[in-house]
C-alpha positions in Angstrom: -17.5 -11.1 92.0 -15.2 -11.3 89.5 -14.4 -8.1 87.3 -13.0 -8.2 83.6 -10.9 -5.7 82.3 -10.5 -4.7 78.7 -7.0 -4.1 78.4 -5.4 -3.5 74.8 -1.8 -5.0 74.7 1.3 -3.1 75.0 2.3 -1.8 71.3 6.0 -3.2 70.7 7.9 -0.2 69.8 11.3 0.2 68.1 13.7 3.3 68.3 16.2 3.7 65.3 18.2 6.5 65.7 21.7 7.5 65.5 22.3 10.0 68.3 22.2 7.8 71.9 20.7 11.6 73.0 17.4 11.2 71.2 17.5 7.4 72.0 17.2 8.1 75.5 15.0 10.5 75.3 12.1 8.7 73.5 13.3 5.8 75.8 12.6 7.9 78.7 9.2 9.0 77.2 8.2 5.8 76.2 9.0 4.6 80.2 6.1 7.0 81.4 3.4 5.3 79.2 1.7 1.9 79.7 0.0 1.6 76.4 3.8 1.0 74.9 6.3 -1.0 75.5 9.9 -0.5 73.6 11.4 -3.8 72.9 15.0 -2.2 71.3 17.2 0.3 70.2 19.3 0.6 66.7 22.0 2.8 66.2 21.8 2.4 62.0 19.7 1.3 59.4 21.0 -2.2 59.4 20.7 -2.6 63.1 17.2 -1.5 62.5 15.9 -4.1 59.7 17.9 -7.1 61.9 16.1 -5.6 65.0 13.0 -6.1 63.3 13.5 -9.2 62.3 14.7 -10.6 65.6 12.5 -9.0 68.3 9.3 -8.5 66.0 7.9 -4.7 67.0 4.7 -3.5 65.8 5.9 -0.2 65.8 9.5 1.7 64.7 10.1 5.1 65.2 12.9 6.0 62.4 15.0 9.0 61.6 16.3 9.4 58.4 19.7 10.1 58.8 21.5 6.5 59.7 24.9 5.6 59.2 25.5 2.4 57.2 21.8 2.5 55.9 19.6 5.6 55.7 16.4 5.5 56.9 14.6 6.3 53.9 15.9 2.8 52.7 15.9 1.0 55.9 11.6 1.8 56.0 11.6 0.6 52.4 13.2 -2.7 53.0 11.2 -3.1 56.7 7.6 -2.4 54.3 8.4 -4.6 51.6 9.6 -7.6 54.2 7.1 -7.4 57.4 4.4 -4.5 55.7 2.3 -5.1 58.9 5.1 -3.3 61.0 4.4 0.6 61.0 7.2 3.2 60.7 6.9 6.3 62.2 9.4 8.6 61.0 10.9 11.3 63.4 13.9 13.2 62.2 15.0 16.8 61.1 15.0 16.3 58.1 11.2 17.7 56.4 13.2 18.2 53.1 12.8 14.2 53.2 9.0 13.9 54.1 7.7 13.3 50.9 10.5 10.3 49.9 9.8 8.8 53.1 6.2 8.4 52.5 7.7 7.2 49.1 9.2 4.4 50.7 6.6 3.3 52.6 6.3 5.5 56.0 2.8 5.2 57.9 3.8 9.1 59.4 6.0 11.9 59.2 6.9 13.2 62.4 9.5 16.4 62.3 11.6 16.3 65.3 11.3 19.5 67.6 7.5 19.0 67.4 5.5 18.9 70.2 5.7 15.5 71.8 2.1 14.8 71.4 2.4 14.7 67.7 4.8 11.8 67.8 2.3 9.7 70.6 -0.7 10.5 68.6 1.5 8.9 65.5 2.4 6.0 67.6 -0.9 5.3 69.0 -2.5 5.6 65.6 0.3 3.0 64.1 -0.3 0.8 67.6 -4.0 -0.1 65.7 
């Protein structure tokens, strides 16, 4: 007897952040879940848009405040070129919420909030 599974596929997911810290930490979180699977890491906004462009995620989780690009105008410039790739911003900065919407953000996810907040915001972007 032969049994068929429905399995979604992996979402492709994309950390951008400045501080290897919070890298790490969404890469460990990430590591403990099976309906994501992180495919890179950028340290700046610039890292982030060629990241994007080279390894094709479906998914980036962005903080705001990047060296060498912001965030705000990194998630711009990801909408306008790939708009089927959703960013998920998660940073400190709330005073930014609304321009990051602005700019094209699928979600505003403040950091310091519980972590189910930021997987239910990846999850919804993963559809």
């Amino acid at each position: 007897m032969l049994w068929l599974v429905d399995s979604k596929p992996m979402t492709r997911v994309l950390i951008a952040d400045d501080q290897p810290r919070t890298r790490h930490a969404l890469r460990s979180m990430l590591a403990l879940r099976s309906d994501f699977e992180l495919v890179g890491e950028a340290a700046n906004g610039e890292e982030a848009i060629a990241a994007v462009e080279r390894l094709k995620p479906a998914v980036v989780i962005m903080d705001l405040r990047l060296p060498r690009l912001d965030g705000i105008a990194a998630t711009a410039r990801i909408k306008a070129r790939w708009p089927a790739v959703r960013v998920v911003v998660h940073s400190l900065a709330d005073e930014l919420r609304s321009s990051a919407l602005d700019a094209g953000a699928d979600a505003f996810v403040a950091k310091g909030a519980p972590i189910s907040e930021l997987l239910c915001a990846l999850a919804s972007a993963g559809d």
